[in-house]
TISEMI-499891 format. One record per residue (C-alpha): x, y, z. Coordinates in nm, 4 decimals, decimal comma. Last residue first. Layout:
# residues N
@xx: X yy: Y zz: Z $
...
This chain:
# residues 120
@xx: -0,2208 yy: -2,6125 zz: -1,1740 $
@xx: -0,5153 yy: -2,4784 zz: -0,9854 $
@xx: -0,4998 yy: -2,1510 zz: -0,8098 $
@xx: -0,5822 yy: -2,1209 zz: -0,4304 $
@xx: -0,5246 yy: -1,6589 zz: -0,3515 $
@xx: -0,8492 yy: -1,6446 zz: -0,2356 $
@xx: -0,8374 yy: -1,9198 zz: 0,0748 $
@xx: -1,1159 yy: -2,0031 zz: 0,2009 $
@xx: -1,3499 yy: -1,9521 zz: 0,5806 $
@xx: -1,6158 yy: -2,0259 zz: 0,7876 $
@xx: -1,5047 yy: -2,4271 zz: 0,9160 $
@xx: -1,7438 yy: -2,3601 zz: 1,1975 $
@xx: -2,0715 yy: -2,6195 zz: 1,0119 $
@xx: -2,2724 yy: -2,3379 zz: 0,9860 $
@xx: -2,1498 yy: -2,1262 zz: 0,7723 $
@xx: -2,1521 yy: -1,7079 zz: 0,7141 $
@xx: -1,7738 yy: -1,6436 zz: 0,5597 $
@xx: -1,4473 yy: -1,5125 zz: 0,6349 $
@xx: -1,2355 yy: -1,5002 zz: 0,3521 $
@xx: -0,7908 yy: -1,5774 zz: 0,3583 $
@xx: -0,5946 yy: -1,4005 zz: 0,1602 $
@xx: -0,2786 yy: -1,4690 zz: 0,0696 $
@xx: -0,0136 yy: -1,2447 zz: -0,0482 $
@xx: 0,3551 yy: -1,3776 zz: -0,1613 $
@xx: 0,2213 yy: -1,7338 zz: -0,2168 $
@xx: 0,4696 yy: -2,0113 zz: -0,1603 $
@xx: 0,2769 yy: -2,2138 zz: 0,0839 $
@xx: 0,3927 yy: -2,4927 zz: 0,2300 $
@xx: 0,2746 yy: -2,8586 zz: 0,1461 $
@xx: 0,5919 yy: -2,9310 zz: -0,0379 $
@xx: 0,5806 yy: -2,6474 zz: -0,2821 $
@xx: 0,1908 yy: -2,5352 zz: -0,3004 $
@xx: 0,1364 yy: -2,2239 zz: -0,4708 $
@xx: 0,0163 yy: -2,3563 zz: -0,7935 $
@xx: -0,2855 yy: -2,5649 zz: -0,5982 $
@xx: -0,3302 yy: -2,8652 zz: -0,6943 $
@xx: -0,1733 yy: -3,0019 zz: -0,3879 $
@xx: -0,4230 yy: -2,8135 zz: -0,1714 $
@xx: -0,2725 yy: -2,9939 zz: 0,2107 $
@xx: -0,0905 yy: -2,6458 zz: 0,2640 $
@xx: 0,1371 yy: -2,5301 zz: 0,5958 $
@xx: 0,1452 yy: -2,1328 zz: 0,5953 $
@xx: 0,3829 yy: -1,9908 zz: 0,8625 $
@xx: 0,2235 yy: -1,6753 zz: 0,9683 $
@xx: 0,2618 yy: -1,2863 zz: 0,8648 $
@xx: 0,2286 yy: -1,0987 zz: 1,1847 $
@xx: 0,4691 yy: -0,8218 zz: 1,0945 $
@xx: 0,3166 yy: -0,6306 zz: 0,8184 $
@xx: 0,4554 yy: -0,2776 zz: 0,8052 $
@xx: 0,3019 yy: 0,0257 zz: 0,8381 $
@xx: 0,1656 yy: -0,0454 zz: 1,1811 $
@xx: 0,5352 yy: -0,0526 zz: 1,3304 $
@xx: 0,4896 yy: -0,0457 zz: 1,7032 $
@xx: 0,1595 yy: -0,2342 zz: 1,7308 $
@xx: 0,2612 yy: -0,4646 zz: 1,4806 $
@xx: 0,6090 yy: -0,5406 zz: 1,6631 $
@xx: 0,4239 yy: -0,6518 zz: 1,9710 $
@xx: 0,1515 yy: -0,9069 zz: 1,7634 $
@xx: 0,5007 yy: -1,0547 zz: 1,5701 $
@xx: 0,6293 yy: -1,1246 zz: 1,9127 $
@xx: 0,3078 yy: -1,2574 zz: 2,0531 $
@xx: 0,2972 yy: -1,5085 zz: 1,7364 $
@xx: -0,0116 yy: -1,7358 zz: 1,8870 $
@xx: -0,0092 yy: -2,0843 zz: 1,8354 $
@xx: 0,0166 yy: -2,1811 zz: 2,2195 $
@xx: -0,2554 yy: -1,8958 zz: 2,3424 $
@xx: -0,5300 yy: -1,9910 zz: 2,0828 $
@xx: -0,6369 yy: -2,2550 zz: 2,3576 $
@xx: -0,7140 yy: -1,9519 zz: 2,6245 $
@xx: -0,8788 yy: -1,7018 zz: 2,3607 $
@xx: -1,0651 yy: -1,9846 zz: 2,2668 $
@xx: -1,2326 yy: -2,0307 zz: 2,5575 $
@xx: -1,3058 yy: -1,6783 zz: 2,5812 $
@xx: -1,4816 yy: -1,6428 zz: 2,2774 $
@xx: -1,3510 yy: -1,5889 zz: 1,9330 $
@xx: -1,4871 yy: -1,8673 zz: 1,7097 $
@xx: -1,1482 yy: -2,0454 zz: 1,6070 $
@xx: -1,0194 yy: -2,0961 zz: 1,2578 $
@xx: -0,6743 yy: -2,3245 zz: 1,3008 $
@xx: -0,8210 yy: -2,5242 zz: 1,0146 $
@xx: -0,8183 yy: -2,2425 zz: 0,7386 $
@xx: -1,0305 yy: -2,3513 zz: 0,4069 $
@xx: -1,0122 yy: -2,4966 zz: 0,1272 $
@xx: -1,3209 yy: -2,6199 zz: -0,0782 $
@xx: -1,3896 yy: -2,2909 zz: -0,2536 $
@xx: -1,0877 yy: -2,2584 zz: -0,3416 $
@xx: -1,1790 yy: -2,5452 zz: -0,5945 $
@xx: -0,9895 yy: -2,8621 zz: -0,6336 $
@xx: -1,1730 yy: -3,1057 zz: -0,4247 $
@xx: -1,0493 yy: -3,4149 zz: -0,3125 $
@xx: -1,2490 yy: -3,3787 zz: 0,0367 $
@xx: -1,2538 yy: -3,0949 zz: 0,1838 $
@xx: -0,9101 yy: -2,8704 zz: 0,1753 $
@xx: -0,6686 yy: -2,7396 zz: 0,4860 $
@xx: -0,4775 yy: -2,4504 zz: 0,4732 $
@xx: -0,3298 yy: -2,4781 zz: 0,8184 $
@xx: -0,1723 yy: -2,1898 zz: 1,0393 $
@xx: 0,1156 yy: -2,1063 zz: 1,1563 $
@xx: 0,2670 yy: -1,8201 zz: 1,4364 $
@xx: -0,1410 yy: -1,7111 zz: 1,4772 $
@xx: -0,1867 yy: -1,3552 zz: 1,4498 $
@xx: -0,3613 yy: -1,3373 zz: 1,1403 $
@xx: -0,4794 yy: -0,9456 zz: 0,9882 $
@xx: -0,7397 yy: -0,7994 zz: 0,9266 $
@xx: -0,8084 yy: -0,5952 zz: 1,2283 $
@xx: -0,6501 yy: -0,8662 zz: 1,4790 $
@xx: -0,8010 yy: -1,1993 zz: 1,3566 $
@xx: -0,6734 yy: -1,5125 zz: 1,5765 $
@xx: -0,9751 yy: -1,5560 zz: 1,7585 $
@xx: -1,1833 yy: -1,5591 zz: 1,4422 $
@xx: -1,5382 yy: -1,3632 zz: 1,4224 $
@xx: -1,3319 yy: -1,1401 zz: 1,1780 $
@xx: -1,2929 yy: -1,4214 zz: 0,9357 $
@xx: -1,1511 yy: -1,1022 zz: 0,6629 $
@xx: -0,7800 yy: -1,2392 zz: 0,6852 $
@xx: -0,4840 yy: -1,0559 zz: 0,4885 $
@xx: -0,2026 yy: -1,3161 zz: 0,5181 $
@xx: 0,1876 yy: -1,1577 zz: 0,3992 $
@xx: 0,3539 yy: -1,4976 zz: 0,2856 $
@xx: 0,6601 yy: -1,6129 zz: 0,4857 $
């Protein structure tokens, strides 16, 4: 699994910087190419709705181990990718070693990208 670095900090899954949803989905608009255009489709606003639905995807076990190790990523999530151009993408997972994923200011909820997309 790729160690995810998230800076969506208005995300119910974000836990200082870093995911703790089990998998998440790198999803991209349209046909685009661009990293611009990709973005994470398990982003949730937190609020306290969300905290409840987040509940099934959440890695509890990874969250645990974080708090006891903190020098150690532990809540690194399975990383399911629709970019095919990307260079990273090997079957629709992600083969990435880092990934970053950027918050940003939107309005449409989709708030986020991936850094590390590369085009082939």
């Amino acid at each position: 699994m790729s160690d995810l670095m998230c800076s969506a900090v208005n995300c119910v899954y974000n836990i200082s910087g870093l995911c703790s949803a089990r998998s998440i989905h790198i999803g991209i608009k349209g046909i685009s190419s661009k990293n611009e255009d990709t973005l994470c489709e398990n982003f949730l606003h937190r609020n306290l709705k969300n905290t409840f639905t987040s509940i099934i995807n959440t890695n509890i076990i990874g969250e645990v181990k974080q708090v006891v190790d903190r020098d150690n990523i532990n809540m690194s999530p399975q990383i399911i990718c629709d970019a095919k151009e990307c260079i990273y993408n090997s079957s629709n997972m992600c083969s990435a070693k880092h990934v970053q994923i950027y918050g940003l200011k939107c309005e449409d909820g989709k708030c986020t990208k991936c850094e590390v997309f590369a085009r082939r």
